[in-house]
N, C-alpha and C positions, 0 to 999 in steps of 0.2 A: 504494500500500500504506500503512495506517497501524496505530496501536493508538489506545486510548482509556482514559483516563482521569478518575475522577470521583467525589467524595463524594458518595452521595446519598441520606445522610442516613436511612437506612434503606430495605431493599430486599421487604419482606414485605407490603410492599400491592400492588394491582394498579395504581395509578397510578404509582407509579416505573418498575415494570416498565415499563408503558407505554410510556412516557416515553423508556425507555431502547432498547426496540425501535426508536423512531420515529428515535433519534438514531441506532443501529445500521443501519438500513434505508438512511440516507443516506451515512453515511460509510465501512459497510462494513468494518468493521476488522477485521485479523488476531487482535489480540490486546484484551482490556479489562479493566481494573484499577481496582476498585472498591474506595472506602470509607466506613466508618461502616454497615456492613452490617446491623447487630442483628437479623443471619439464623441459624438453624440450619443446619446443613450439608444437612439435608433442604431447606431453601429453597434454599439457593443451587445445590441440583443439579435443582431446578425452574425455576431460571432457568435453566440451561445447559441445558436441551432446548428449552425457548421460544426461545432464541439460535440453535439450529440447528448447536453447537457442540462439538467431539471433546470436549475433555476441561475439568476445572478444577480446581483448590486451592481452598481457604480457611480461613480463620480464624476460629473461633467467634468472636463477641461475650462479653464479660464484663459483667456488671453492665447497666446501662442503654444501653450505646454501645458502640463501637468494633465489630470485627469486619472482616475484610479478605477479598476474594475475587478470581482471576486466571483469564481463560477464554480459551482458544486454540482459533482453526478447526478444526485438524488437528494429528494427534497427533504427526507427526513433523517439526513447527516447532518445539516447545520442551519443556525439561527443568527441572524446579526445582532449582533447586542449595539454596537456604536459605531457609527463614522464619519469619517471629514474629508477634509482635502491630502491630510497626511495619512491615514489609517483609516485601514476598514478591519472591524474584529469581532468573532464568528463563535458562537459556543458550538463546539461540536461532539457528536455521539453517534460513535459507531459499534455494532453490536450490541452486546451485552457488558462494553468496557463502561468506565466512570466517566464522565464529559467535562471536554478540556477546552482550553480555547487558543484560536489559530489567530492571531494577530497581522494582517499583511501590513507593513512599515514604509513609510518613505520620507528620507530625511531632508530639510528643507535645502534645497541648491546653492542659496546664499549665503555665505558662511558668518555676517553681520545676522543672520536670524537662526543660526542653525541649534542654539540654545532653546529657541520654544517647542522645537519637536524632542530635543530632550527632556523637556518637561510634560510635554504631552505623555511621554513613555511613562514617568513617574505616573501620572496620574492615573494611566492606564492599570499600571499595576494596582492601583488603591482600590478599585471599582470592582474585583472580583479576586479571589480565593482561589480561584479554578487552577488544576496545571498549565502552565502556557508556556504555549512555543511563539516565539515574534521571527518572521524572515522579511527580506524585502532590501531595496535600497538603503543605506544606510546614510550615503554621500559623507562618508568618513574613515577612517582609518583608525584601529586601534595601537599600531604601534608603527612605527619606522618601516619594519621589515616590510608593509605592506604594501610599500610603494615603491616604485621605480622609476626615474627622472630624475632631471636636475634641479629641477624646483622645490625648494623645502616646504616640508608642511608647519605650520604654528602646532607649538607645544600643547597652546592652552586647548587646540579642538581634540587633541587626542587626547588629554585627559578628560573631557567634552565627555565625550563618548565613554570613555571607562567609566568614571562619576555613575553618567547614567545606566551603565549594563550594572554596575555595583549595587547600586541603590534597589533596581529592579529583581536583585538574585537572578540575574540572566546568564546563564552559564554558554559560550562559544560552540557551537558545535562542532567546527571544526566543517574542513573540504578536502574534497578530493577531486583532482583535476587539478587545472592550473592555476597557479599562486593569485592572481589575478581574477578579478574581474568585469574591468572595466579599461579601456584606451583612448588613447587621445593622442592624434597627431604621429600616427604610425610612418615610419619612413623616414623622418624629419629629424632634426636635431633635436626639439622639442619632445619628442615621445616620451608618454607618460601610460605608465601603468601602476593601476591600485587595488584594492580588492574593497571596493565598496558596498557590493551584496555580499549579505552575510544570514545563518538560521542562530538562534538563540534560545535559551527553554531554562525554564526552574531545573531542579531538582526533578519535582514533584513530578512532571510531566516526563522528564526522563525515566523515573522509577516506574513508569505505565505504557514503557513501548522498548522492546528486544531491538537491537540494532538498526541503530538510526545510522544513516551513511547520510553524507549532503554531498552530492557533485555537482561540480561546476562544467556547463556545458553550454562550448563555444555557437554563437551565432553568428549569421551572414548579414544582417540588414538590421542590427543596432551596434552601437556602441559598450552596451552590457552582456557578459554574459547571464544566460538562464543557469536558477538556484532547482536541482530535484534531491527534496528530502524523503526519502523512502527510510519506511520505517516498520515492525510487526506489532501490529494493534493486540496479539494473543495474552496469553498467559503469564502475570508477572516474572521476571525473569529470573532461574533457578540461580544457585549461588559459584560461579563458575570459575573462584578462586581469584578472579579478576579484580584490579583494586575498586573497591568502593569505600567512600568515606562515610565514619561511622558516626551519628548527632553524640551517641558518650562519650566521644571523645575527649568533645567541645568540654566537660568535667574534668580531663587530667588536667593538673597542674602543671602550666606552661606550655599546653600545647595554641594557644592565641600565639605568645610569643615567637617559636616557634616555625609557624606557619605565616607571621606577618613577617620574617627574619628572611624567608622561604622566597616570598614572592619579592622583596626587597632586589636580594639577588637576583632573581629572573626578569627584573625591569627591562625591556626592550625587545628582550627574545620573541624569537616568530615560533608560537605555541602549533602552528602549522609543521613545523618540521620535526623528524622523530628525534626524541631527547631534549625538546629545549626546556620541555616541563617537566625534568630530570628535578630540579631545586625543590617545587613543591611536591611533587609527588615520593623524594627519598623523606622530607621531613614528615610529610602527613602521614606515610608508612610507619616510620620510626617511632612514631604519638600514638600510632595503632599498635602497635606489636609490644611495645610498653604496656597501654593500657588491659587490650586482650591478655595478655599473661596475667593483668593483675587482677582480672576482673574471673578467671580461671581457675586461680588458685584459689584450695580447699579451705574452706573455714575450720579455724584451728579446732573447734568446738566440732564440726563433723567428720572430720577425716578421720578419727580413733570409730568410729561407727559402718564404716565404708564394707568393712568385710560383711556385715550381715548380708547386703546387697549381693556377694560374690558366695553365697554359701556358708559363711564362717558361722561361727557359733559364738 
């Protein structure tokens, strides 16, 4: 099962459609969340019959740009709870799982405004409980590694952006495909590449879905590439030895420390590449396997009792 994700840069030709079928036809998605539409709502309910799809929302465009659109298989996977010109977000439920919500994101293009769609994100978060995943545009960058050119980014939009993934518990999903996905001025001395779509999710939402992959896959007729998060909606996921972080932890003594000493160290690293969340991942191990031992060992007062259990007398 997955959704989709994708700027593309206007949808009222028949080449994007295209485009977007051929990626539809492969990966099959439940839900798609589109932006930069500079459709009419007549277009975009053009496209949802081409798609083969119950139902959709959208957002007109204003001006020369923007415009937002979210299309669902079937009508009784998901409900819009809210949206605007930045966000459209979806309660959804499938099967007999718990119902989550699908947030599609788009971050404001101006970087003198790109502060109020980080506050919209907080607020987003306050308005429900639910597990959530947020994907979409981000028009930012979380660290250095994500870009490529000669032009520097400002300090303050990347900590911009962390602030608000922190504040939200929005945990990186990570990608696969290429490092990138977004360009500008290919060929040129100017060429720039960034990884501005991106999928992101509590905890919560990840504890209620078996392997989530995000890849990034290139297109011919935008500037962005398309985000497909496929993921298995079944059965909470068995315990598969693999590291998971444990809430008792948060009780040993010193493991805040610790873990903020942890991410200290890894400031800048591209958590994209294997090893670079080497720093957090050996300290929150080492607070785990401290703790786990201690929380395993026998109470002094039972352990002299233990042989009944085994036979003894």
């Amino acid at each position: 099962m997955s959704f989709l994700s994708w700027n593309c840069r206007g949808m009222g030709g028949t080449r994007t459609v295209r485009e977007l079928l051929g990626i539809m036809s492969k990966k099959r998605p439940m839900f798609v969340f589109l932006m930069e539409t500079k459709a009419t709502d007549v277009q975009v309910e053009e496209a949802r019959v081409k798609m083969g799809f119950d139902c959709k929302i959208g957002v007109e465009h204003t001006g020369l740009g923007g415009g937002l659109a979210f299309f669902w298989r079937s009508a009784d996977t998901a409900s819009p709870m809210s949206y605007s010109t930045n966000h459209i977000d979806m309660e959804i439920t499938l099967l007999d799982r718990p119902a989550w919500r699908l947030t599609g994101f788009y971050g404001e293009s101006d970087r003198s405004r790109r502060h109020i769609t980080w506050d919209l994100l907080r607020q987003l978060k306050d308005r429900s409980s639910l597990p959530w995943v947020v994907v979409g545009d981000f028009n930012d960058i979380a660290c250095l590694s994500e870009k490529r050119g000669s032009h520097s980014h400002p300090t303050s939009l990347i900590e911009g952006l962390n602030d608000a993934l922190g504040d939200c518990q929005l945990v990186d999903l990570g990608m696969e495909g290429g490092r990138y996905t977004w360009e500008k001025s290919r060929g040129t001395e100017s060429w720039m590449e960034e990884r501005l779509d991106r999928a992101v999710a509590t905890t919560e939402w990840l504890e209620l879905h078996d392997e989530v992959v995000v890849q990034n896959i290139y297109t011919v007729f935008s500037d962005h590439c398309a985000l497909s998060v496929s993921f298995d909606p079944g059965a909470a996921r068995a315990h598969s030895g693999s590291f998971k972080f444990e809430t008792a932890w948060l009780l040993e003594e010193g493991c805040a420390k610790v873990v903020d000493e942890a991410w200290r160290l890894s400031a800048g690293l591209d958590f994209q590449e294997p090893g670079a969340s080497c720093h957090v991942w050996r300290a929150t191990m080492e607070v785990g396997r401290r703790t786990s031992s201690a929380i395993w060992q026998p109470h002094p007062n039972f352990a002299p009792n233990l042989g009944s259990f085994k036979g003894g007398s």
